[in-house]
CHARMM-style PDB file with segment names, atoms N, HN, CA, C and O in Angstrom:
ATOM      1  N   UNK     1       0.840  -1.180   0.000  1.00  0.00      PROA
ATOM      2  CA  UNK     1       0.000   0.000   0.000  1.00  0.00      PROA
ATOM      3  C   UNK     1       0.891   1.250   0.000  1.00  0.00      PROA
ATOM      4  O   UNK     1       1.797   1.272   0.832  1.00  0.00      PROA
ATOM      5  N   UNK     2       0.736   2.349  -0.877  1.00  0.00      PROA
ATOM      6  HN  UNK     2       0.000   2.331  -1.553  1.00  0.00      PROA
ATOM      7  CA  UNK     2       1.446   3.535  -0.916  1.00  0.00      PROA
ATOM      8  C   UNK     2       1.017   4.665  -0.312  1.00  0.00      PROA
ATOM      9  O   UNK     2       0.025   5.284  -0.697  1.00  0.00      PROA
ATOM     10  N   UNK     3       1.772   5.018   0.718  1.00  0.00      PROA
ATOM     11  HN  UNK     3       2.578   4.515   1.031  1.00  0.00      PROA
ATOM     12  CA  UNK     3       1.383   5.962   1.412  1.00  0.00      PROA
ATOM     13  C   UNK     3       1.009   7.442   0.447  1.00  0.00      PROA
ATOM     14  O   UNK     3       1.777   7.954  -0.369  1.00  0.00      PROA
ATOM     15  N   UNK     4      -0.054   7.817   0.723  1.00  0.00      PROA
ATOM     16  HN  UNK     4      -0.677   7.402   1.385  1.00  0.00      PROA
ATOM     17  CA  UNK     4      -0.361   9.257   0.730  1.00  0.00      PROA
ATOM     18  C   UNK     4       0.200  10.499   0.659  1.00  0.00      PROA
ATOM     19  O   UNK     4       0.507  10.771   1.820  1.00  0.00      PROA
ATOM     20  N   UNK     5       0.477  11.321   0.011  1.00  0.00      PROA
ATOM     21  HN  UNK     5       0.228  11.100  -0.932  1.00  0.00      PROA
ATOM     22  CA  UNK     5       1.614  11.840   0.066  1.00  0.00      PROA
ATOM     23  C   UNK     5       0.998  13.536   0.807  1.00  0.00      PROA
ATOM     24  O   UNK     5       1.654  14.352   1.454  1.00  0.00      PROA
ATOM     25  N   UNK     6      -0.042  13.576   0.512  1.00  0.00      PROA
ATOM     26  HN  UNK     6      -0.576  12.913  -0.014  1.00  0.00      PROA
ATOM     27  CA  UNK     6      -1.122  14.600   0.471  1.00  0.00      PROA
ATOM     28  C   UNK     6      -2.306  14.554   2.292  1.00  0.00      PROA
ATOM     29  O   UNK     6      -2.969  15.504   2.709  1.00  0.00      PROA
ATOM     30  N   UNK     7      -2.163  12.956   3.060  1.00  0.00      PROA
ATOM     31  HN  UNK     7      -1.625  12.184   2.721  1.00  0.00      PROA
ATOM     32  CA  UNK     7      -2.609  12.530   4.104  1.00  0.00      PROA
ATOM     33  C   UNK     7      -2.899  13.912   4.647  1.00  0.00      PROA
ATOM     34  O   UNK     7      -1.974  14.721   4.583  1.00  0.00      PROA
ATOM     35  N   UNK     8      -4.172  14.340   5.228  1.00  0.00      PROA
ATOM     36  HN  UNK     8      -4.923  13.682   5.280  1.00  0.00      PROA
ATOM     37  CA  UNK     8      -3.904  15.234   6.597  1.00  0.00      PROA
ATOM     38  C   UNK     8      -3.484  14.859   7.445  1.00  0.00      PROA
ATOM     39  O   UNK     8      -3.780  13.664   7.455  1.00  0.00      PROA
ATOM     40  N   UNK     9      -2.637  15.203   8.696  1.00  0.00      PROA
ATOM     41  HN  UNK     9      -2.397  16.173   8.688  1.00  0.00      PROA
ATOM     42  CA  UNK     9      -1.856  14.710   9.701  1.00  0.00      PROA
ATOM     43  C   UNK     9      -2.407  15.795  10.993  1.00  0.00      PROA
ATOM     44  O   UNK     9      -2.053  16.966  11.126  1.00  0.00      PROA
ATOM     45  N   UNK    10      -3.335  15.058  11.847  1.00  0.00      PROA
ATOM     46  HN  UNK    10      -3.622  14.106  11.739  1.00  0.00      PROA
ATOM     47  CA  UNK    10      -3.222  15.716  13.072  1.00  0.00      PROA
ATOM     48  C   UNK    10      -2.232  16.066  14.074  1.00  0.00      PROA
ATOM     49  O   UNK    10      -1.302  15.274  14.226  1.00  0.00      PROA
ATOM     50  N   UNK    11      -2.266  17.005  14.706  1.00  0.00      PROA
ATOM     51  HN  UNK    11      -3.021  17.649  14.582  1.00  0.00      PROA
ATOM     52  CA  UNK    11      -1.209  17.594  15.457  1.00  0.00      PROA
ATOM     53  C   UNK    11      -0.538  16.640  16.000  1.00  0.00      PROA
ATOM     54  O   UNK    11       0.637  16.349  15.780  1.00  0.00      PROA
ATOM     55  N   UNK    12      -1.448  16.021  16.888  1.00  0.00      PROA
ATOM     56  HN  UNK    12      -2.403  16.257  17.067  1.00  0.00      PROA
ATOM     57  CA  UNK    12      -0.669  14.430  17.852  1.00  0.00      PROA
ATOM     58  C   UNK    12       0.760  13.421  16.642  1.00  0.00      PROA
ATOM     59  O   UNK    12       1.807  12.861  16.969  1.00  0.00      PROA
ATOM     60  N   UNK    13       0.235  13.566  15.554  1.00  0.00      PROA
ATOM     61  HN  UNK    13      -0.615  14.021  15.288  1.00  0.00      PROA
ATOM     62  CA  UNK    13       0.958  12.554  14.483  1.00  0.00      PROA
ATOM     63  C   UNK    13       2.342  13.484  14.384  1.00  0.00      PROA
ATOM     64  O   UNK    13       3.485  13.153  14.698  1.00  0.00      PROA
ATOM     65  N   UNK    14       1.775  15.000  13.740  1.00  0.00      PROA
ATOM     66  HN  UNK    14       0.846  15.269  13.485  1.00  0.00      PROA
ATOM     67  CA  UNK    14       2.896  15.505  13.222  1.00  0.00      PROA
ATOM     68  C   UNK    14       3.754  16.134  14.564  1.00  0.00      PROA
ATOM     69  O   UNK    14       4.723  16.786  14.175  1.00  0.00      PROA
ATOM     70  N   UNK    15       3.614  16.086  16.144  1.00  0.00      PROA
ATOM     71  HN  UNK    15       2.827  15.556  16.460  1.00  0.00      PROA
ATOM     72  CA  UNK    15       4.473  16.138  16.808  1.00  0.00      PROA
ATOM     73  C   UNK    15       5.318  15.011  17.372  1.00  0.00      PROA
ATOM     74  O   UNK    15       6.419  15.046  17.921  1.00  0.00      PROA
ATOM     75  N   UNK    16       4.349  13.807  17.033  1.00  0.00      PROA
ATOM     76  HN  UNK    16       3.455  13.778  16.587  1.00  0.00      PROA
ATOM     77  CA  UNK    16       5.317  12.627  17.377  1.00  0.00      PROA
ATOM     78  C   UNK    16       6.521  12.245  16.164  1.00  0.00      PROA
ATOM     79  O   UNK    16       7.581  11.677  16.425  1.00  0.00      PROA
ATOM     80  N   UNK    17       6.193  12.590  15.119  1.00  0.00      PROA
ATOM     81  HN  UNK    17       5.332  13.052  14.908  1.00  0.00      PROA
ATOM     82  CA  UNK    17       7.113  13.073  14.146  1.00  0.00      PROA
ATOM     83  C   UNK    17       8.140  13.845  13.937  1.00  0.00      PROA
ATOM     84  O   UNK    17       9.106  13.522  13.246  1.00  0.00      PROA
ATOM     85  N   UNK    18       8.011  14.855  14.485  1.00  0.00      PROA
ATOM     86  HN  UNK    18       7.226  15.118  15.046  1.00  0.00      PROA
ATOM     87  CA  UNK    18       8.669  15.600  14.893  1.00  0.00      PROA
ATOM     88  C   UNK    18      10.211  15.878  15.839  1.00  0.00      PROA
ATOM     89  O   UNK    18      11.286  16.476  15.882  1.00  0.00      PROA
ATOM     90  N   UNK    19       8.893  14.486  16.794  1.00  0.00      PROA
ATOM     91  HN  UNK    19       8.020  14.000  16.758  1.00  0.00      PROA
ATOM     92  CA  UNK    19       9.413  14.696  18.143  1.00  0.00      PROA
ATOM     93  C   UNK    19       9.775  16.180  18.656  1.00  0.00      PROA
ATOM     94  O   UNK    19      10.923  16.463  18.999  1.00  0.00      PROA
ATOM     95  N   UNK    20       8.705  17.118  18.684  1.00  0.00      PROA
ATOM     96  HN  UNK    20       7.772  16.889  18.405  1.00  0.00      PROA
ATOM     97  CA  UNK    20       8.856  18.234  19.451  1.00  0.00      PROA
ATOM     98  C   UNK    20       7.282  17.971  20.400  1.00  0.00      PROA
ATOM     99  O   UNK    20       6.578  16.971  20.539  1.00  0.00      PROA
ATOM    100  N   UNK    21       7.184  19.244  20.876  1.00  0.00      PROA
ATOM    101  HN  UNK    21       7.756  20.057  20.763  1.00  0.00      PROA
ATOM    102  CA  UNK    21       5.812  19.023  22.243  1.00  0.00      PROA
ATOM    103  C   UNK    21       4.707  20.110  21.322  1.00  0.00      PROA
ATOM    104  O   UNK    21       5.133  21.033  20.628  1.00  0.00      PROA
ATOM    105  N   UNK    22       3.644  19.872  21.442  1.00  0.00      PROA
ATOM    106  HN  UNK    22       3.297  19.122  22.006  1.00  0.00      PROA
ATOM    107  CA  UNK    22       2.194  20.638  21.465  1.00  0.00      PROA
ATOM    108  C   UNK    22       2.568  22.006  21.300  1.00  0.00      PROA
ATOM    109  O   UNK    22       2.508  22.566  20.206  1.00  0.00      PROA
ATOM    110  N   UNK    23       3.023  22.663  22.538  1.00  0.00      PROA
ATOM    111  HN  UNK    23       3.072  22.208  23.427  1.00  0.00      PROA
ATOM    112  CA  UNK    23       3.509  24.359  22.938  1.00  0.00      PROA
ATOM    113  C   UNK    23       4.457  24.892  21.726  1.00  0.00      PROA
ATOM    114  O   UNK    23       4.683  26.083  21.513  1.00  0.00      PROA
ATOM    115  N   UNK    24       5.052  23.639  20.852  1.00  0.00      PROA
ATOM    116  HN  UNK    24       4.869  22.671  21.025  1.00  0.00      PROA
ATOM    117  CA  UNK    24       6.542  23.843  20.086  1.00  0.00      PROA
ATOM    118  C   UNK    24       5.578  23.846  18.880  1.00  0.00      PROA
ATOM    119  O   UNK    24       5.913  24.809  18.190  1.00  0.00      PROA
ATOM    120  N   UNK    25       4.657  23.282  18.379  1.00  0.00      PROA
ATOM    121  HN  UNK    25       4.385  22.500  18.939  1.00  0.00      PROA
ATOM    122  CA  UNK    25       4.062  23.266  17.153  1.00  0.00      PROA
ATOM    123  C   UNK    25       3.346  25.166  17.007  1.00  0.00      PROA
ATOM    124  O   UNK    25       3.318  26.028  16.129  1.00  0.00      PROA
ATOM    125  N   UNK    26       2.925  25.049  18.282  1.00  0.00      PROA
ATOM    126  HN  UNK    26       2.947  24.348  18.996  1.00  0.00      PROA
ATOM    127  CA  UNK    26       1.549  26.096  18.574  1.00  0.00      PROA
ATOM    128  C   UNK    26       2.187  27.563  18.488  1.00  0.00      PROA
ATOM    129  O   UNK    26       1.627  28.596  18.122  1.00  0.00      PROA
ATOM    130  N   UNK    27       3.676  27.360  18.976  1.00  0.00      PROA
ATOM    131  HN  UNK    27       4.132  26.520  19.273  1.00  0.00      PROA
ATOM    132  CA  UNK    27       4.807  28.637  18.627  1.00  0.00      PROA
ATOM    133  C   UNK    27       4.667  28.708  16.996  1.00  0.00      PROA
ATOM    134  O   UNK    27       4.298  29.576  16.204  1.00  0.00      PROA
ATOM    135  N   UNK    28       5.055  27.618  16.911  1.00  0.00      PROA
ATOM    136  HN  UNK    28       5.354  26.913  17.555  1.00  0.00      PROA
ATOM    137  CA  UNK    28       5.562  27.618  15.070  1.00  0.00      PROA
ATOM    138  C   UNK    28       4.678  28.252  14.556  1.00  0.00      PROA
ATOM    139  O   UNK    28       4.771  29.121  13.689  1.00  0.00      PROA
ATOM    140  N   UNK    29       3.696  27.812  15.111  1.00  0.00      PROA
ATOM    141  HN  UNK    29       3.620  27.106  15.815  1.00  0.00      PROA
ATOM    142  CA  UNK    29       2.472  28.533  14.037  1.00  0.00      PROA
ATOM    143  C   UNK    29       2.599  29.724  13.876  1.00  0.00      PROA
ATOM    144  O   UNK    29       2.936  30.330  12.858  1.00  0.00      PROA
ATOM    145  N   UNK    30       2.131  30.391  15.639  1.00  0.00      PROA
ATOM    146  HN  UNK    30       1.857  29.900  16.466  1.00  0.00      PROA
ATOM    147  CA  UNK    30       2.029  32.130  15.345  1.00  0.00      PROA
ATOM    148  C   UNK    30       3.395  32.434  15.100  1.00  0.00      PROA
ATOM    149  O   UNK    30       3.282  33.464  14.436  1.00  0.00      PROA
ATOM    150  N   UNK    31       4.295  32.268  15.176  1.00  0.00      PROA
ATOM    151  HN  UNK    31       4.386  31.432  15.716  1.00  0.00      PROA
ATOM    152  CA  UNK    31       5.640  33.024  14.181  1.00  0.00      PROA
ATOM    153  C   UNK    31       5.476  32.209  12.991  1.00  0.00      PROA
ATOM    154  O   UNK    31       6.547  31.641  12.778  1.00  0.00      PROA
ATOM    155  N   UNK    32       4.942  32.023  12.459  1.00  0.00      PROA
ATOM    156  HN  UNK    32       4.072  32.485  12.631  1.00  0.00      PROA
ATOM    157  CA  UNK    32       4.811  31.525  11.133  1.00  0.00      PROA
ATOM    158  C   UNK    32       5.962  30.666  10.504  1.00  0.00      PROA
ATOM    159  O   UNK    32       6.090  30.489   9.292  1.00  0.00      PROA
ATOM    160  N   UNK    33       6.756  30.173  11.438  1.00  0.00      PROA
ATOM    161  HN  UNK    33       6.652  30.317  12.422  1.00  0.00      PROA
ATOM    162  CA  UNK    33       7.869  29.189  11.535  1.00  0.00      PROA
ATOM    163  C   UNK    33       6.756  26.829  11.307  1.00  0.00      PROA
ATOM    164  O   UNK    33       5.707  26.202  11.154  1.00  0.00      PROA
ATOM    165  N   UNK    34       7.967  26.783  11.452  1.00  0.00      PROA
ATOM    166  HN  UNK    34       8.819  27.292  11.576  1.00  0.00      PROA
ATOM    167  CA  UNK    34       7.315  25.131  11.189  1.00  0.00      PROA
ATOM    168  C   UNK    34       6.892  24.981   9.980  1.00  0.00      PROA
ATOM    169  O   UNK    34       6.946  25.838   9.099  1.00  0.00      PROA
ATOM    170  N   UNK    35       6.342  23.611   9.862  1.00  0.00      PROA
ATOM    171  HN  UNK    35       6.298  22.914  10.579  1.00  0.00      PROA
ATOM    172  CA  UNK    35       5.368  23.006   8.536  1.00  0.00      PROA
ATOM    173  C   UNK    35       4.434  24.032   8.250  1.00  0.00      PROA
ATOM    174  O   UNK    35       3.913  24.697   9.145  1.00  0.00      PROA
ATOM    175  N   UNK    36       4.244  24.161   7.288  1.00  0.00      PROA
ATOM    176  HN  UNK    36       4.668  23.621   6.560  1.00  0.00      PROA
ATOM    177  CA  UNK    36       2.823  24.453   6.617  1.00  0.00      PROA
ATOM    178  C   UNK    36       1.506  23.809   7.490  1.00  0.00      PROA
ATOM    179  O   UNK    36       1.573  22.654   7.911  1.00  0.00      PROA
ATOM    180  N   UNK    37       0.432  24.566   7.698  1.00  0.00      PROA
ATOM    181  HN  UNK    37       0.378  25.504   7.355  1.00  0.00      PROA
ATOM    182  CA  UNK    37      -0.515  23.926   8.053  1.00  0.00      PROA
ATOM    183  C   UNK    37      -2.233  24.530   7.422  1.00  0.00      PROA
ATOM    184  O   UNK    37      -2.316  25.571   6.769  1.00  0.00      PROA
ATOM    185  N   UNK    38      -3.223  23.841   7.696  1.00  0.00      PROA
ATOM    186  HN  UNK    38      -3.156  22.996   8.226  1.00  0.00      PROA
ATOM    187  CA  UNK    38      -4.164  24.299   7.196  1.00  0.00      PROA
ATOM    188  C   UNK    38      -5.203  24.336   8.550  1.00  0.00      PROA
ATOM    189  O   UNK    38      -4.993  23.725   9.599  1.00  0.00      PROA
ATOM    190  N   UNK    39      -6.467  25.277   8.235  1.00  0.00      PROA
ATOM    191  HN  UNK    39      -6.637  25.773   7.384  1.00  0.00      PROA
ATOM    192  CA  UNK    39      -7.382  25.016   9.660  1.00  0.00      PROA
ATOM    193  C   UNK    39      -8.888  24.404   8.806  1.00  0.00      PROA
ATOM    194  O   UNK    39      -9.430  24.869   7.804  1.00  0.00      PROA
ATOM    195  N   UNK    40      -9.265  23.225   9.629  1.00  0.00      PROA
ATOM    196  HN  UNK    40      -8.824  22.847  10.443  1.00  0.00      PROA
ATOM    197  CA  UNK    40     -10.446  22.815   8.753  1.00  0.00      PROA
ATOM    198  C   UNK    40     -11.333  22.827   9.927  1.00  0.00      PROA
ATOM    199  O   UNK    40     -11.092  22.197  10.956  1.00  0.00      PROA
ATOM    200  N   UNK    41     -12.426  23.606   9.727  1.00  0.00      PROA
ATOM    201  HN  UNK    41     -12.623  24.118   8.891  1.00  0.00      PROA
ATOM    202  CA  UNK    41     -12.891  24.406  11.132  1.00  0.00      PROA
ATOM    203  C   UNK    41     -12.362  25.139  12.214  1.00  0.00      PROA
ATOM    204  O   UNK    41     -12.107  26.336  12.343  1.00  0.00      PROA
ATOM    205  N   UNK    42     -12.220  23.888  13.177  1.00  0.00      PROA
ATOM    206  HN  UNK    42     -12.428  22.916  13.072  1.00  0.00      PROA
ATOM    207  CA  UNK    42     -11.521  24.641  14.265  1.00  0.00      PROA
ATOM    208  C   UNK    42     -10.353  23.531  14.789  1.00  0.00      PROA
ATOM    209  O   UNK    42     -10.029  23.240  15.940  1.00  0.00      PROA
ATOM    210  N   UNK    43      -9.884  23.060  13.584  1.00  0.00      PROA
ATOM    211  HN  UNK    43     -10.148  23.295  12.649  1.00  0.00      PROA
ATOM    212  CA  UNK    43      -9.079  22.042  13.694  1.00  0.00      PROA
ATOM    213  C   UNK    43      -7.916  22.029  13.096  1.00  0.00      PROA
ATOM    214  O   UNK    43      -7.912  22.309  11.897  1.00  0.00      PROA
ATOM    215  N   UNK    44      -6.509  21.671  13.836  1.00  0.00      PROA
ATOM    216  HN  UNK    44      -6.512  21.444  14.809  1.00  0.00      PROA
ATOM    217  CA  UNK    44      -5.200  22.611  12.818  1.00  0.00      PROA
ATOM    218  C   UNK    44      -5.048  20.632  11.953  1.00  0.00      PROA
ATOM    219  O   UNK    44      -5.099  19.508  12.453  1.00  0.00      PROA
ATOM    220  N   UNK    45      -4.872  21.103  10.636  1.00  0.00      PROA
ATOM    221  HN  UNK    45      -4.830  22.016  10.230  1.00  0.00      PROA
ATOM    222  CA  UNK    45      -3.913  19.868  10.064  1.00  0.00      PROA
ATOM    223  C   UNK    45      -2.916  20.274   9.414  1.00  0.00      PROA
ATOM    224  O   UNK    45      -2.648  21.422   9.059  1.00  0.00      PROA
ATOM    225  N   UNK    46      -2.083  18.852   9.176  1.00  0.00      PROA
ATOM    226  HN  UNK    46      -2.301  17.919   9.464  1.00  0.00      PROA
ATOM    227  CA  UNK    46      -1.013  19.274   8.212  1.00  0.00      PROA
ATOM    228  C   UNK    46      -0.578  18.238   7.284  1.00  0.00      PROA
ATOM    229  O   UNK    46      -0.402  17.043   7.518  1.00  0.00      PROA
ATOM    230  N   UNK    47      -0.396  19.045   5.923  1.00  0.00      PROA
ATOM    231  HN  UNK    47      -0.539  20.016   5.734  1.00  0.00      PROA
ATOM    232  CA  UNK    47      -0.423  17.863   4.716  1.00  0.00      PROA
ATOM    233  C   UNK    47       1.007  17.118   5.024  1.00  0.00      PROA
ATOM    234  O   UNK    47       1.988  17.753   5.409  1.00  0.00      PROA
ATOM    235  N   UNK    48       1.014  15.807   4.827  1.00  0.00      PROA
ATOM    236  HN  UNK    48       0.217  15.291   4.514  1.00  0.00      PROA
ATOM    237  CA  UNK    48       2.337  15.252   5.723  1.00  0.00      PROA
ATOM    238  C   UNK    48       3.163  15.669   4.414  1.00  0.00      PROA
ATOM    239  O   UNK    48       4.348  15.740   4.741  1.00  0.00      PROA
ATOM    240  N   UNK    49       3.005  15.949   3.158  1.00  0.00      PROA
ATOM    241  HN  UNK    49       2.042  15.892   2.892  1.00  0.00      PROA
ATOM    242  CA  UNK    49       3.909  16.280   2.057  1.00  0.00      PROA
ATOM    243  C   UNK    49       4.793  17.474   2.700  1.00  0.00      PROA
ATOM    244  O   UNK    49       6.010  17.628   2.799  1.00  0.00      PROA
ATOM    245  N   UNK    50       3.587  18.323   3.128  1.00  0.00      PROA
ATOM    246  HN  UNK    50       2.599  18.198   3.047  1.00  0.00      PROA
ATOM    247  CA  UNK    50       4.437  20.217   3.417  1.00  0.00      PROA
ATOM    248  C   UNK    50       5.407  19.412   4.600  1.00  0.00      PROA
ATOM    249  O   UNK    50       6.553  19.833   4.755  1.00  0.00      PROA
ATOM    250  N   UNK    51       4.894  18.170   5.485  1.00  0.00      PROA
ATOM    251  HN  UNK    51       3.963  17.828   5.359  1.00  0.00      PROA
ATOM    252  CA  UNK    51       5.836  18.131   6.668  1.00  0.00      PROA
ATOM    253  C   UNK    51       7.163  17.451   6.452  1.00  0.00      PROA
ATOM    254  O   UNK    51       8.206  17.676   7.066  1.00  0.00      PROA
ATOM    255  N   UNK    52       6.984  16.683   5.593  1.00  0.00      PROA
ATOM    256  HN  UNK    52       6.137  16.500   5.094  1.00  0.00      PROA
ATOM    257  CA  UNK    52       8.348  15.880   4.889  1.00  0.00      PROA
ATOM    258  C   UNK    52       9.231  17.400   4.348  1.00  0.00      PROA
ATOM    259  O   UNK    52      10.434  17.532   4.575  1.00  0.00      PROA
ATOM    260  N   UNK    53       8.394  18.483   3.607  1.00  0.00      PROA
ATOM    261  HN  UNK    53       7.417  18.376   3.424  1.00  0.00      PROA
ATOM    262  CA  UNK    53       9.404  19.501   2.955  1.00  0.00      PROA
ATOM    263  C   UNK    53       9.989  20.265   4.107  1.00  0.00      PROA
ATOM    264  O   UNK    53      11.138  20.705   4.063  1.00  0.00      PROA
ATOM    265  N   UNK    54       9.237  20.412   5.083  1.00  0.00      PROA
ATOM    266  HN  UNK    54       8.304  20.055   5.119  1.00  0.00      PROA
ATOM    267  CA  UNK    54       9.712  21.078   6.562  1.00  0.00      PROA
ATOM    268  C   UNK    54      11.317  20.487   6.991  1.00  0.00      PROA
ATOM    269  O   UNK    54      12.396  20.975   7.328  1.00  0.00      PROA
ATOM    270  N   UNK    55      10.891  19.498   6.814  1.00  0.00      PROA
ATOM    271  HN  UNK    55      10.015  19.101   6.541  1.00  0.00      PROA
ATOM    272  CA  UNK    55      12.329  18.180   7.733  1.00  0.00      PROA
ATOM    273  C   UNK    55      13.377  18.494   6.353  1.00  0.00      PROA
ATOM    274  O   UNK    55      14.487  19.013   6.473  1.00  0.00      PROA
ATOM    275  N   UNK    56      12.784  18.075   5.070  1.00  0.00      PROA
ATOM    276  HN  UNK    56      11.882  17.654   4.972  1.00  0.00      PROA
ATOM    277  CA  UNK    56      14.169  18.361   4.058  1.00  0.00      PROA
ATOM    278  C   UNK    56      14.757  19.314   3.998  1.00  0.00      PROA
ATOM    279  O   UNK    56      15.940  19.384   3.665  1.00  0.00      PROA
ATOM    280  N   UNK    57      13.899  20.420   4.374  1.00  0.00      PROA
ATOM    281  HN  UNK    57      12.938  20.363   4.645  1.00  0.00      PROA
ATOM    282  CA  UNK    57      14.785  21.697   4.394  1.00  0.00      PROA
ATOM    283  C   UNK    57      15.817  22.105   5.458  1.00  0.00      PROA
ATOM    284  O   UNK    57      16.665  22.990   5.344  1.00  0.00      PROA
ATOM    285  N   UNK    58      15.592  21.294   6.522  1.00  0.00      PROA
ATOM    286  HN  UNK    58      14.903  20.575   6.614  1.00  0.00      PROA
ATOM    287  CA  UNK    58      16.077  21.495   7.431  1.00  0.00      PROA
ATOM    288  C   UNK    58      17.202  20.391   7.820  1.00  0.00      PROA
ATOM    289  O   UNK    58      17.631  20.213   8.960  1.00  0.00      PROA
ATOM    290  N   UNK    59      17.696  19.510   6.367  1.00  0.00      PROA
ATOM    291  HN  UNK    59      17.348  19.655   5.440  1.00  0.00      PROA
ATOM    292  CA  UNK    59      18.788  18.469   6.072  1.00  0.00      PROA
ATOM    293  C   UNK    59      20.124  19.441   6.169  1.00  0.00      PROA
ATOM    294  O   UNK    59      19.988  20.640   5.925  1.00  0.00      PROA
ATOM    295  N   UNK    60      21.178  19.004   6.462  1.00  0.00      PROA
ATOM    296  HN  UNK    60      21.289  18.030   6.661  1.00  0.00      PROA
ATOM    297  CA  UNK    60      22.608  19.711   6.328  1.00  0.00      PROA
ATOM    298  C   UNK    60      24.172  18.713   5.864  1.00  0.00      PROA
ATOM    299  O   UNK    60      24.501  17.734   6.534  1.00  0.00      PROA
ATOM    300  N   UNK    61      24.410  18.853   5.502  1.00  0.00      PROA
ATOM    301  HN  UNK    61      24.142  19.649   4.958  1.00  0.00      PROA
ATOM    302  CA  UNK    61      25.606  17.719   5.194  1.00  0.00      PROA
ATOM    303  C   UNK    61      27.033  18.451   6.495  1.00  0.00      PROA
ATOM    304  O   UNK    61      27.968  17.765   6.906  1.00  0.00      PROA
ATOM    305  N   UNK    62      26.800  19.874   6.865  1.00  0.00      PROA
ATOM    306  HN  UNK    62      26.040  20.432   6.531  1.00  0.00      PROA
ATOM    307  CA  UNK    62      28.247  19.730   7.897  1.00  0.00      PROA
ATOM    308  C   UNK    62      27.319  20.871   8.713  1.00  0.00      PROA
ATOM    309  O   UNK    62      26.274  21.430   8.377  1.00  0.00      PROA
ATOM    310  N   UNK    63      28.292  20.998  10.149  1.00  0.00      PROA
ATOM    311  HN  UNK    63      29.141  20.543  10.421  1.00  0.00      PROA
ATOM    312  CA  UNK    63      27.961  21.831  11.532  1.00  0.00      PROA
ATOM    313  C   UNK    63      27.839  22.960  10.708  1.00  0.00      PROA
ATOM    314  O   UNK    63      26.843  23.669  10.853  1.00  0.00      PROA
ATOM    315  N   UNK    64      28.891  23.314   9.661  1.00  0.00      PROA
ATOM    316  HN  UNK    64      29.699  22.738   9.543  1.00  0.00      PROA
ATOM    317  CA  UNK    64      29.239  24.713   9.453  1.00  0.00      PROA
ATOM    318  C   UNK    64      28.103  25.003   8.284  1.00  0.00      PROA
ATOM    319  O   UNK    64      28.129  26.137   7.806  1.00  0.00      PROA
ATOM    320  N   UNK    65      27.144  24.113   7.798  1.00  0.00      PROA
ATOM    321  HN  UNK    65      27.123  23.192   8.186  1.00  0.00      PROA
ATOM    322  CA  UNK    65      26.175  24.461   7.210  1.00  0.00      PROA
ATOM    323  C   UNK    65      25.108  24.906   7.615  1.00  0.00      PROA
ATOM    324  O   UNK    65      24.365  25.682   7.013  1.00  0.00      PROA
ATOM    325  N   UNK    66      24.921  24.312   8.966  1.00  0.00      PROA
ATOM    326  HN  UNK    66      25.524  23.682   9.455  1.00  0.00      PROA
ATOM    327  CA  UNK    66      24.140  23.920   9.607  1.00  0.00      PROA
ATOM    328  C   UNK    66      24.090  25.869  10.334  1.00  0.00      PROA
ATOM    329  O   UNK    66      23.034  26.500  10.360  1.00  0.00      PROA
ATOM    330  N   UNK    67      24.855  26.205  10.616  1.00  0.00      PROA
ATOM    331  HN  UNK    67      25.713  25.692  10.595  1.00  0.00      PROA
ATOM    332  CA  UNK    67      25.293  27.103  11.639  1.00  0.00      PROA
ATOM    333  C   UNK    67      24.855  28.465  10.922  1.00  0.00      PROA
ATOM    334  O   UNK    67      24.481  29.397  11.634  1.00  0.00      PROA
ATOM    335  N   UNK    68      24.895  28.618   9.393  1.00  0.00      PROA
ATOM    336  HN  UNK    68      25.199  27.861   8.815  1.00  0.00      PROA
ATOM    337  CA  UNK    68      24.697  29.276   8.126  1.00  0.00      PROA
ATOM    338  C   UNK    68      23.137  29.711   8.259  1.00  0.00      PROA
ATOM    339  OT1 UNK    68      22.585  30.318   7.342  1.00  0.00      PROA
TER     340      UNK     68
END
């Protein structure tokens, strides 16, 4: 079965993903930092595609790239 690339991902998913906490997503948001997210009512999701581009962007090959 091929995963979804497009899945909505509730908060609980995309912080265990993460591995950051609730308070760390909920920052991201209002500074407009983190994944991409969408609100469907009164409900935050996030397309796990924008969250995979979140993590790639944030790939480095050395410290001194990293530090850049």
């Amino acid at each position: 079965m091929a995963v979804v690339q497009d899945k909505l991902l509730k908060q609980a998913e995309v912080k265990e993903l993460l591995q950051v906490s609730d308070a760390t997503l909920e920052t991201w948001r209002h500074k407009g930092q983190g994944p991409r997210f969408c609100k469907v009512g009164k409900s935050v999701r996030y397309r796990l595609s924008d969250v995979m581009a979140y993590i790639d962007s944030r790939m480095h090959s050395s410290t001194k790239e990293a530090a850049a």
